[in-house]
Legacy VTK file of the C-alpha trace (Angstrom):
# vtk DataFile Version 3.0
C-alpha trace
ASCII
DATASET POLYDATA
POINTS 224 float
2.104 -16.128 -5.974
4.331 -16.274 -9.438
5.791 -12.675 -10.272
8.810 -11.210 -11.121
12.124 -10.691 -8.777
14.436 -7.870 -9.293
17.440 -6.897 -7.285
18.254 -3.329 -6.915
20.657 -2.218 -4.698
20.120 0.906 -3.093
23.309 3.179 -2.357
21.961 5.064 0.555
25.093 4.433 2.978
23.092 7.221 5.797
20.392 4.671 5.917
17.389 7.413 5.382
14.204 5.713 6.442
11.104 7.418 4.465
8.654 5.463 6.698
9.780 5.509 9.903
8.198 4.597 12.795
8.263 3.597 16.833
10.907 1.358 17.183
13.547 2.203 14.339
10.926 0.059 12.390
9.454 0.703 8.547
6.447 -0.748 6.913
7.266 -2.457 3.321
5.875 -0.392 0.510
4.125 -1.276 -2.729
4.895 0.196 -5.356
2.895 1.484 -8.167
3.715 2.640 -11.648
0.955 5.078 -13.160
2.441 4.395 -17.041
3.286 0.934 -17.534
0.453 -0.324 -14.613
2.828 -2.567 -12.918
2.337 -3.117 -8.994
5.441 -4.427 -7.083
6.077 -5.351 -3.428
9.707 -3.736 -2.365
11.629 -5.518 0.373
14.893 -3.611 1.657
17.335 -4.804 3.651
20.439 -3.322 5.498
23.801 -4.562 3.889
26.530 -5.235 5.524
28.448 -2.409 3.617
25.875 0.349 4.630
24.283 -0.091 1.581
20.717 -1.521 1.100
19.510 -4.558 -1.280
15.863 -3.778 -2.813
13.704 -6.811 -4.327
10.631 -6.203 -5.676
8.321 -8.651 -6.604
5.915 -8.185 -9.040
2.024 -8.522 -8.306
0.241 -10.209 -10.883
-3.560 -8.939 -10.703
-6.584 -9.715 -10.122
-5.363 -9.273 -6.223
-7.140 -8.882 -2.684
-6.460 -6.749 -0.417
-7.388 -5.792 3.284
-7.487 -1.831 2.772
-7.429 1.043 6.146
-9.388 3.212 4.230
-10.385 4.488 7.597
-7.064 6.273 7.905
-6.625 7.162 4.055
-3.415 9.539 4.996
-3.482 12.860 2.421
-0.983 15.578 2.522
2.409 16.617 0.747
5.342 14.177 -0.053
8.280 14.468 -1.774
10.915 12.087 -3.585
13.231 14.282 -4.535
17.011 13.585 -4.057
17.786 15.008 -1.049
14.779 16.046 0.208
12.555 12.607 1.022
9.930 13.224 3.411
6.048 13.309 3.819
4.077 15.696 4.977
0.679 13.777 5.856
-2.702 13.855 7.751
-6.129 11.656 7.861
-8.192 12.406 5.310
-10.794 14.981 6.517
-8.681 16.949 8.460
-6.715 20.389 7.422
-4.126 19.824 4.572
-0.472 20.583 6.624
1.626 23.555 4.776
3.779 22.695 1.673
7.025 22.167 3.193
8.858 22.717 -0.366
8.677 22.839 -3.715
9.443 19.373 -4.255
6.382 18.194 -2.262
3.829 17.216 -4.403
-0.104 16.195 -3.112
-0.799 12.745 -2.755
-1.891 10.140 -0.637
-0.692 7.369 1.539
-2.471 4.014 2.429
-1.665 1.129 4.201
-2.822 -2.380 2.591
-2.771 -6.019 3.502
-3.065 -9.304 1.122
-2.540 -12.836 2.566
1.110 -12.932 0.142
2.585 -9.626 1.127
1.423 -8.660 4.620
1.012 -5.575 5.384
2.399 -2.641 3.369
2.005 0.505 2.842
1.370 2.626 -0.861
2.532 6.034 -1.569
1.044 7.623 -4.732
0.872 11.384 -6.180
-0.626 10.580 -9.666
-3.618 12.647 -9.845
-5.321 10.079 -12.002
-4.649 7.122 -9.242
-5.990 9.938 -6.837
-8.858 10.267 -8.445
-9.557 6.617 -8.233
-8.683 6.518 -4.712
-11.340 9.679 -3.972
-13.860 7.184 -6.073
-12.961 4.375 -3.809
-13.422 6.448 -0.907
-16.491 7.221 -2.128
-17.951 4.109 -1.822
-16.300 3.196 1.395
-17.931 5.930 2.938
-21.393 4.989 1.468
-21.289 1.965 3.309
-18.699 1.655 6.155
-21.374 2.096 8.852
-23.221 -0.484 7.761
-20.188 -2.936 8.632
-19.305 -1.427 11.872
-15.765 -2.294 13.097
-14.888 -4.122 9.827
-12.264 -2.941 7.078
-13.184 -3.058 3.158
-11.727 -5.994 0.756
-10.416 -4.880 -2.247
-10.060 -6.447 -5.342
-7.937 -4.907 -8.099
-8.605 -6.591 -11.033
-6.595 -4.864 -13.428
-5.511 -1.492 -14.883
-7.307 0.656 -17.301
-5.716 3.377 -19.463
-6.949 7.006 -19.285
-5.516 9.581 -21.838
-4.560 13.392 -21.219
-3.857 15.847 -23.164
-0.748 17.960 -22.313
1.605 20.732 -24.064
3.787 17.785 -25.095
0.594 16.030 -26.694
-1.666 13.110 -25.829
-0.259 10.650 -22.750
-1.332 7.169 -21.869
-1.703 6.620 -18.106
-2.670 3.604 -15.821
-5.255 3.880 -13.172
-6.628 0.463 -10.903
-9.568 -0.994 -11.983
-10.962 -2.535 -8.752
-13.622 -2.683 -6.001
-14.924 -2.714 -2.302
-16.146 -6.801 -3.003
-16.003 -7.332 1.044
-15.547 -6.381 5.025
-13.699 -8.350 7.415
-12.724 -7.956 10.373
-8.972 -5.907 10.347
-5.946 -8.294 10.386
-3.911 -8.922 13.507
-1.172 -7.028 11.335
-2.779 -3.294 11.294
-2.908 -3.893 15.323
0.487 -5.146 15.482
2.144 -2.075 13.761
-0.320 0.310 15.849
1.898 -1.154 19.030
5.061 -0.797 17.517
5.917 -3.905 16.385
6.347 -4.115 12.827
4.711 -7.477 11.154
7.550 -9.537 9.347
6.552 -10.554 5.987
4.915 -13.877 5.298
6.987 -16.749 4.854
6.167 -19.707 3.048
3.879 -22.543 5.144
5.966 -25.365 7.055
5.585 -28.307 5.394
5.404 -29.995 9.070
1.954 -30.927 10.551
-0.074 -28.370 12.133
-2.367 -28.929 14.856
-6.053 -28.861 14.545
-7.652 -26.092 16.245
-11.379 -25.580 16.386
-13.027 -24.703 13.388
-14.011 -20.986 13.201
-17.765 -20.553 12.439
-17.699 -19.294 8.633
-19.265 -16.293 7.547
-20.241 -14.308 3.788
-17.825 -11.397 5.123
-14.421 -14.232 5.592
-15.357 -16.068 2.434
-14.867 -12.527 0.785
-11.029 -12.792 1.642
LINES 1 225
224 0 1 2 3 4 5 6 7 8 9 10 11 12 13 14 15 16 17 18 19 20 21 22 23 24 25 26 27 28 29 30 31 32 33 34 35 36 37 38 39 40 41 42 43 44 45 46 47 48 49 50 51 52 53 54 55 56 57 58 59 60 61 62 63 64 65 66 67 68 69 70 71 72 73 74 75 76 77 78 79 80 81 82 83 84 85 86 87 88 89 90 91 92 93 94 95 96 97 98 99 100 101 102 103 104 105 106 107 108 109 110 111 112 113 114 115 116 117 118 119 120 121 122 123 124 125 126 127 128 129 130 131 132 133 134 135 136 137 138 139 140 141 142 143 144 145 146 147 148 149 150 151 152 153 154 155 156 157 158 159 160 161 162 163 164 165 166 167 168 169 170 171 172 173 174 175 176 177 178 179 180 181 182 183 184 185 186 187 188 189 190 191 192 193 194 195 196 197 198 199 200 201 202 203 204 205 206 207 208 209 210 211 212 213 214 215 216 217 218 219 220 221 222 223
């Protein structure tokens, strides 16, 4: 997929892990930014000086993804220098307390596409909140009806909402995009549930693969 690469290093010599789970392992985020619209993948790795190299790759849109809208996380999180952490539960259940004043409401949603495997997005924006709660919406409309499968997304673009604040009129970004799909979840989500954290996709061998037995196509695969 074409996009943009930018290296950031990240001086963070402590190694704080935001997302960290069984195993000393941490998903790979996505990043989005509720002015300009732009939706990155961040990859960070350990340095041999302590320090850690971010890219991110930019995610040029329309783009599919497999979305675990059945465990939509909700709670507080916070970004703050010196005080990272998250503060999260399934949706439905009983918001946890505010742990500080940095902690802000938001959500947290994991998300795989066939370029960028599985990921997880962080987001307090309440305008990308409400579009989530829209989403939701219509997951929850029609999630029984596709027992055992997850939703495809497709985010076709960004559209810009405007709010009025004490400093004037502001311009925001908020995902224009869809439930167009269900398949069944990606090995991925299964393979993080045990503890083993999915690498990224690399690029296909160019050497010959060997044929394996056609899988019997259905409308819900052809979605993704």
């Amino acid at each position: 997929i074409s996009g943009k690469l930018v290296k950031r290093t990240v001086n963070m010599a402590i190694g704080i892990e935001t997302e960290k789970k069984s195993g000393g392992k941490f998903l790979p985020t996505l990043k989005y930014d509720a002015k300009s619209g732009d939706l990155v993948a961040r990859n960070r790795e350990p340095q041999s000086d302590g320090t850690w190299d971010t890219e991110e790759v930019e995610i040029a849109l329309p783009h599919k993804f497999v979305m675990d809208l059945h465990k939509l996380e909700v709670g507080y999180m916070s970004f703050a220098p010196g005080n990272v952490g998250f503060s999260m539960v399934q949706v439905g259940e009983k918001l946890p307390p505010k742990p500080s004043n940095d902690h802000k409401l938001g959500i947290r949603i994991r998300m795989f596409s066939k370029e960028h495997g599985l990921r997880e997005l962080s987001q307090q924006s309440k305008n990308f909140l409400r579009r989530v709660d829209e989403l939701h919406d219509a997951f929850t409309a029609e999630h029984e009806k596709h027992a055992g499968k997850m939703p495809v997304i497709t985010w076709e673009g960004n559209e810009t909402v405007k709010q009025q604040t004490p400093q004037g009129e502001l311009k925001f970004k908020v995902p224009k995009w869809s439930i167009t799909g269900w398949v069944d979840a990606p090995s991925a989500f299964a393979e993080w549930e045990a503890g083993s954290a999915p690498a990224a996709p690399a690029p296909a061998p160019e050497a010959p693969i060997k044929k394996a037995k056609p899988a019997p196509v259905t409308e819900e695969v052809d979605e993704f």
